[in-house]
C-alpha positions as CSV (number, residue, x, y, z in Angstrom):
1,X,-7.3,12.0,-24.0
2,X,-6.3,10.4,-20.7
3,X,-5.6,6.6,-20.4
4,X,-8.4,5.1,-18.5
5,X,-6.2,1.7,-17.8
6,X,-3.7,3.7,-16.9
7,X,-1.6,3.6,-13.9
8,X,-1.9,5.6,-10.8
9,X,1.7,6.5,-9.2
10,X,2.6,8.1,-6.0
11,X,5.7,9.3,-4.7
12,X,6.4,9.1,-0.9
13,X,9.2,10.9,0.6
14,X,10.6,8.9,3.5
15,X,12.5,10.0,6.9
16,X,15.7,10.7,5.0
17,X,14.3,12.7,2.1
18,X,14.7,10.1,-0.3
19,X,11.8,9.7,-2.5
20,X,10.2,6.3,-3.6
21,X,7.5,5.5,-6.4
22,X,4.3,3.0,-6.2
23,X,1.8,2.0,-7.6
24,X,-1.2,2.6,-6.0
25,X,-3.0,-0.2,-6.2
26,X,-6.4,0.0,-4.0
27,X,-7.8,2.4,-1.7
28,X,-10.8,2.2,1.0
29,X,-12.6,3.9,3.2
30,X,-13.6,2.6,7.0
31,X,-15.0,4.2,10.1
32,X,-11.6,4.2,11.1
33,X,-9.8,6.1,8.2
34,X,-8.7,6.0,4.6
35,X,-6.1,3.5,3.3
36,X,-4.2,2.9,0.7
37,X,-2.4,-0.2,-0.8
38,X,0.5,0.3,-2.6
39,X,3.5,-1.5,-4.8
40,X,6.8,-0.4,-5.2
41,X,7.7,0.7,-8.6
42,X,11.0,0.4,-9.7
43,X,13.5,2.3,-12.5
44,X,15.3,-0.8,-13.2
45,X,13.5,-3.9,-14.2
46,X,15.8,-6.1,-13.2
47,X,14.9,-4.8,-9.1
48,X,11.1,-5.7,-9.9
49,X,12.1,-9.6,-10.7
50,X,13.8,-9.5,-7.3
51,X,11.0,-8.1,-5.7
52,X,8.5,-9.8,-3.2
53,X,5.4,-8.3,-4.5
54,X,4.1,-7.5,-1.1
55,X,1.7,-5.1,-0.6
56,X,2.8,-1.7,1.4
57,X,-0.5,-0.4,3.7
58,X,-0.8,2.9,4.5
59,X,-3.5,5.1,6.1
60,X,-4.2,8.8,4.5
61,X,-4.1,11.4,6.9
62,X,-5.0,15.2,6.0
63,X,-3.0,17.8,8.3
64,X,-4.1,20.9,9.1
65,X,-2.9,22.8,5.9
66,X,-5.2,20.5,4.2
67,X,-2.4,18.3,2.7
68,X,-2.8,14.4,2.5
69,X,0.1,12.4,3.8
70,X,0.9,8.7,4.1
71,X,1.7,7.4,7.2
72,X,2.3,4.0,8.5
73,X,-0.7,2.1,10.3
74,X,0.6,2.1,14.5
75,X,-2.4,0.2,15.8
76,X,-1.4,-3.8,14.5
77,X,-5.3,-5.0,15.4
78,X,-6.0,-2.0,12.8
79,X,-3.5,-3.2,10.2
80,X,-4.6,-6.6,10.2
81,X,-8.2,-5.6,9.6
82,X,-7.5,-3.4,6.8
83,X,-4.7,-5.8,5.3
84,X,-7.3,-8.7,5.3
85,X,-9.8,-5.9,3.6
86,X,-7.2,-5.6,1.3
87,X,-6.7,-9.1,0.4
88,X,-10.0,-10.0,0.4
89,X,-10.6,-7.2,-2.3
90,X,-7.4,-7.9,-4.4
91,X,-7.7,-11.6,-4.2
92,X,-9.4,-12.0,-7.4
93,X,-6.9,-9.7,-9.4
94,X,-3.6,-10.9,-7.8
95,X,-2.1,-14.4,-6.6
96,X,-1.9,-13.8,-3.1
97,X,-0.8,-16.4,-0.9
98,X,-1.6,-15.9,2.5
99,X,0.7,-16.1,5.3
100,X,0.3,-18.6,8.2
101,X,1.5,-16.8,11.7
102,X,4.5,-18.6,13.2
103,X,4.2,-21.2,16.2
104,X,4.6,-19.4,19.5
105,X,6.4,-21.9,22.0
C-alpha cells in the first residue's frame, strides 16, 4: 500500500553530473508554464540544521523526446511572479519570512 503522506523526491543532475535530491514541495500550472518548488534534501542531518530552508524554483520543460527537465527560470519578472505564487500558496504550511529588496542609492 503506498504512503499517502509520503514524500515526493526528485533528483536533478546539475552541469557537472553531480546529482542532488529535493523535496518537491509544490507544483503549478500558469499560462506561462509549469513550476515546481523544491527543498534540498540532505544524507546527513547535521547539513539540514545548517541549511537556509529556501525554496529552489524551477520551471518544467518537456523536450522533444518527451522527457521533462528542470531548468532554471531566465526571465526575473517571471520568477518573481511565480515565487510570490509560491509563497502566497506555502504561506500557511511554512514560516516564510519575506524578504525586503535592498535600498538602491
Amino acid at each position: 500500500m503506498a504512503d499517502e503522506y509520503g514524500t515526493d523526491l526528485v533528483s536533478v543532475v546539475d552541469e557537472d553530473g553531480k546529482r542532488h535530491d529535493f523535496e518537491l514541495v509544490d507544483a503549478i500550472e500558469t499560462d506561462d508554464g509549469r513550476y515546481v518548488a523544491l527543498l534540498p534534501v540532505y544524507e546527513n542531518p547535521s547539513e539540514s540544521v545548517n541549511d537556509d530552508g529556501e525554496l529552489i524554483i524551477l520551471e518544467v520543460v518537456e523536450e522533444e523526446s518527451g522527457e521533462e527537465v528542470l531548468t532554471p527560470i531566465e526571465d526575473d519578472e517571471v520568477f518573481e511572479e511565480i515565487a510570490g505564487i509560491f509563497e502566497e500558496r506555502l504561506s500557511e504550511l511554512y514560516e516564510i519570512e519575506e524578504i525586503e529588496d535592498e535600498p538602491t542609492e
